[in-house]
C-alpha positions, 0 to 999 in steps of 0.5 A: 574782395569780391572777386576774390570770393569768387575764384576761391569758390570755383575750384571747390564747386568742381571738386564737389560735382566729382563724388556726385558723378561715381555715385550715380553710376554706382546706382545704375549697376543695381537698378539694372539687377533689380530689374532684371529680378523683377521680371523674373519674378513676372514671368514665373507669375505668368506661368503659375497663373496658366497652370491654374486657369488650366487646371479649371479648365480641365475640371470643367470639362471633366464636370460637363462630361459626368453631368452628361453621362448622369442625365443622358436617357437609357438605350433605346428611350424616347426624349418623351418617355424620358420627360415623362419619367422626369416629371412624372407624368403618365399614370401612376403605377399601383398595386391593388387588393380585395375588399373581401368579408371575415373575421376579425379579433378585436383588442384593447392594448395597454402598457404592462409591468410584469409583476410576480404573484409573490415576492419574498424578502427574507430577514434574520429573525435571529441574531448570530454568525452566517455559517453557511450560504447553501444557494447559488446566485439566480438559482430556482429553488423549491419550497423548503430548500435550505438558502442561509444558515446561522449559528445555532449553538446559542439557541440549542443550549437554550432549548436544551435548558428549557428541556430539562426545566419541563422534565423536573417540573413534569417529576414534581407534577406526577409525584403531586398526582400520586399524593392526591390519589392516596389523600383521596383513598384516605379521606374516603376511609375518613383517614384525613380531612377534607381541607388537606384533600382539597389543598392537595387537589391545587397542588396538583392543578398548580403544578400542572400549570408549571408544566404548561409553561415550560413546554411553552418555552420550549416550543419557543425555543424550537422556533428560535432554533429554527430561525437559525436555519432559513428554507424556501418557503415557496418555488421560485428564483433567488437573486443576487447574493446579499450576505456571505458566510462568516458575517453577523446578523441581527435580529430585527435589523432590516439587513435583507438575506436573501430574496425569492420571487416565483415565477411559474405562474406570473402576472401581468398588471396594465392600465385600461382606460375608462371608456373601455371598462364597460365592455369589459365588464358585459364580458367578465359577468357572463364569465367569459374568460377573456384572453390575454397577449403580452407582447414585447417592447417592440410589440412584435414577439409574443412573449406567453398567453393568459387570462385576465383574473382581476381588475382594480376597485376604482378609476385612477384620477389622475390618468382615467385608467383602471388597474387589470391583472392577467396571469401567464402560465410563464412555462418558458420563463420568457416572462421576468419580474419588473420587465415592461411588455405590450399587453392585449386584451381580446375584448371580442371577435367580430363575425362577417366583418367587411375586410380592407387590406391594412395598407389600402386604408388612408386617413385624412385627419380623422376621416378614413378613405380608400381609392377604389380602382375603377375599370377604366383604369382610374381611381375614386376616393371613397370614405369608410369608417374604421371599427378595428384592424391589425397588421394585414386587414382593417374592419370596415364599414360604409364599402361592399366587398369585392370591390378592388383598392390601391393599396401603394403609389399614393404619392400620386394619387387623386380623384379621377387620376388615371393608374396602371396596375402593377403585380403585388409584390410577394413580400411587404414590410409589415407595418402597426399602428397605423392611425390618422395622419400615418399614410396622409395624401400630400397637400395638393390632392387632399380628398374632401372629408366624408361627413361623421357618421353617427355611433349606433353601439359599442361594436361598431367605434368610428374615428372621432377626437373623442374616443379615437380610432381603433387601428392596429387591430385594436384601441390602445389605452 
C-alpha cells in the first residue's frame, strides 16, 4: 500500500512542475522591458544633470568677467594710486574759507499761529424767514456791505403801529399844552383857581411822558427793523456759506450766519521762552520797535514783515514761555487765519563780529570747533564759541580773522591730517539749524573738547546744557 502511494504521486508531481515552467518565462519578457526603461530613464538623467552643471557654468564665468570689468583700475592708473583711492589714503581733499569780521542779525525764533485782529460771528438777532443771501463764499467785503437779509414784514407792521401810537399820544400832548396856556392867562386875571391851573400843569408833564415812550418804542422797533437786514461791520473775508435762502431763523438760537474775519492788518501770536524775555524787555523800554519775520512751515519763504505790538501779562507754567503778538501789514494776503508759521524776532544787531562760514563750524557734543588749514597743507583742531549765526555765516568768538578753515571733506579729517585744497564750488546746498551733533566728526578722530568758557553778558551766549546754543542765526524758544 505503500508503493502504491508512491506511483500515484509521481505523475501528478510532473504535471504540477509544468504551469511553473510557462510562468517564469512569462516573467523574463517584462523583466526584460522594464529594464530597458529603466535606462532610458538614466540616461535622460545623465543628460539633464549636464545641461544643469553647464548652465552654472556659464554663469560663473560670466559673474568672473563683470567682477573684473567693476574692479579693473581706470586707464592709464598706477596699481598704487588705485590702492590708494581704494583705501582711502593720501590726503584728504577740502575746501577751505575765510574767517573774516561783520555784521550779523541776532534772532529769537518760535513757533506762531496767525491770528486775525478781529473775528466776527454773526447771529440772527431776529426771528423770520431768509430772503435773500447777498454775499459769495470767501468773498472780501467792506464795512456796511449788506451779507443775509430776513423777512421784515413783521417788524415793519410793528414799527408802523408803534408810529402811529406816538402821533396820537403827540395830538393828546399838544392839545394839553394848549389848555395850560389859556388856564394860565385866566388864572392870571383870577378867572379860575390855582388847583385847576396846576392840575392842568401835570396833565401837560403826564402826557409828556406818554410820548416819551412811544418814541422809545419806536426806535426799538427801528432796530428790530434793522436786524432783519445784516451788513458787514468791518472789512474782511466771509467764509463758507452757513445759511441758504428761504430757511428759518430764530432769535437767540446760536445757529452762526455767517462769519467775517479781517485780514489787512493780521497778527502773529508766538511763544518766547523765559530766559529770553529780559532782552526783549531792555529793548521794548527804549521803544525800540523790534522787527519781526513770519517765515513758512519749511522756514524757507518769507511770508511778510511786522513789528512786535504786545506781550502776555504772565509766564505759562506749564511750558515756561510768554505769549508775543506781532502784527503784519498782511498787503499780499500770503498771511491766513489759524495758519502755522516760523516767526523771528530781531532781538539785536551785532556790530564787528568775527565771522566763520556757516559749514566751517563743527561741533563735539556741546563744544564748537573748526580745522584751521595750516601752510604746510595739514589741519589743526581749534575751539570757538558760538554766539549766533544763519544759513552762510556763524558769530564767533575765541578765533582772529584772516584765518582759513576747511569747510568740507570732514569725514577725514583729524589733527595734524595732511589735506589738499580743492576750488570751492559755486553752489552748495544751504542748509538751517545746524547745532551740536548736526556735523560731528566720526568716533575715531573725535578732537578733545575745549575747556567752558565763562558767560561775561547777554551779547555774548555760549553753548551750554543750560540755555543752549544760538545756531541758524538765532535761539529757538
Amino acid at each position: 500500500m505503500a508503493l502504491e502511494g508512491t506511483r500515484d504521486t509521481g505523475p501528478q508531481g510532473e504535471g504540477a512542475s509544468q504551469p511553473s515552467a510557462s510562468r517564469g518565462e512569462e516573467v523574463r519578457p517584462a523583466l526584460h522591458e522594464r529594464a530597458l526603461s529603466s535606462h532610458g530613464r538614466t540616461e535622460a538623467e545623465k543628460k539633464s544633470h549636464k545641461g544643469i552643471w553647464i548652465t552654472l557654468a556659464t554663469v560663473a564665468l560670466l559673474g568672473v568677467a563683470l567682477l573684473y570689468w567693476l574692479t579693473k583700475p581706470p586707464a592709464g592708473s598706477t596699481p598704487a594710486a588705485s590702492q590708494a583711492s581704494r583705501f582711502g589714503s593720501g590726503p584728504a581733499a577740502i575746501t577751505v574759507g575765510q574767517i573774516t569780521t561783520g555784521s550779523i542779525n541776532e534772532y529769537v525764533e518760535a513757533l506762531g499761529t496767525v491770528t486775525p485782529v478781529y473775528t466776527i460771528t454773526l447771529y440772527s438777532q431776529v426771528t423770520g424767514i431768509v430772503t435773500a443771501v447777498h454775499y459769495q463764499e470767501g468773498q472780501y467785503v467792506h464795512k456796511g456791505d449788506p451779507l443775509v437779509d430776513i423777512d421784515p414784514r413783521p417788524y415793519q407792521t410793528t414799527l408802523d403801529a408803534a408810529e402811529g401810537e406816538l402821533l396820537h399820544d403827540q395830538g393828546v400832548l399838544a392839545e394839553a399844552q394848549m389848555d395850560l396856556e389859556r388856564y394860565r392867562e385866566a388864572w392870571a386875571q383870577n378867572a379860575i383857581q390855582k388847583q385847576e391851573l396846576d392840575d392842568q400843569e401835570k396833565m401837560v408833564i403826564q402826557d409828556q411822558g406818554t410820548v416819551k415812550q412811544d418814541e422809545g418804542t419806536v426806535a426799538y422797533d427801528k432796530v428790530e427793523l434793522s436786524y432783519c437786514h445784516i451788513v458787514s461791520p468791518i472789512d474782511g473775508r466771509v467764509g463758507l456759506r452757513l445759511v441758504d435762502p428761504g430757511n428759518t431763523v430764530f432769535s437767540g438760537s446760536g445757529s452762526t450766519l455767517v462769519v467775517v474775519t479781517q485780514l489787512q492788518p493780521i497778527t502773529v501770536v508766538f511763544e518766547v521762552s523765559e530766559d529770553d524775555l529780559p532782552e526783549v524787555q531792555a529793548q521794548l523800554k527804549g521803544n525800540h520797535a523790534m522787527r519781526v519775520d513770519a517765515f513758512d512751515r519749511e522756514d524757507v519763504k518769507n511770508l511778510g514783515t511786522g513789528k512786535l505790538i504786545a506781550l502776555d501779562n504772565e509766564v505759562d507754567t506749564t511750558t515756561g514761555t510768554v505769549k508775543f503778538r506781532a502784527t503784519f501789514p498782511n498787503r499780499d494776503l500770503a498771511l491766513f487765519p489759524n495758519q502755522f508759521v516760523n516767526a523771528r524776532l530781531l532781538v539785536r544787531t551785532l556790530s564787528n563780529a568775527t565771522l566763520a562760514p556757516t559749514a566751517a563750524v563743527q561741533y563735539n557734543g556741546t563744544a564748537a570747533f573748526v580745522y584751521i588749514v595750516n601752510p604746510d597743507q595739514t589741519v589743526s583742531v581749534h575751539p570757538v564759541q558760538v554766539v549766533t549765526g544763519n544759513d552762510q555765516v556763524t558769530a564767533v568768538t575765541g578765533i582772529n580773522p584772516g584765518v582759513t578753515v576747511a569747510i568740507s571733506g570732514f569725514d577725514r579729517l583729524e589733527d595734524g591730517a595732511k589735506v589738499q585744497v580743492h576750488q570751492r564750488p559755486h553752489a552748495t546746498r544751504r542748509t538751517r539749524g545746524l547745532g551740536p551733533g548736526s556735523a560731528r566728526p566720526s568716533a575715531s578722530i573725535v578732537p578733545p573738547a575745549p575747556p567752558p568758557s565763562s558767560r561775561t553778558s547777554s551779547s555774548t551766549m555760549t553753548a551750554s546744557s543750560s540755555t543752549g546754543p544760538l545756531t541758524g542765526g538765532s535761539r529757538t524758544s
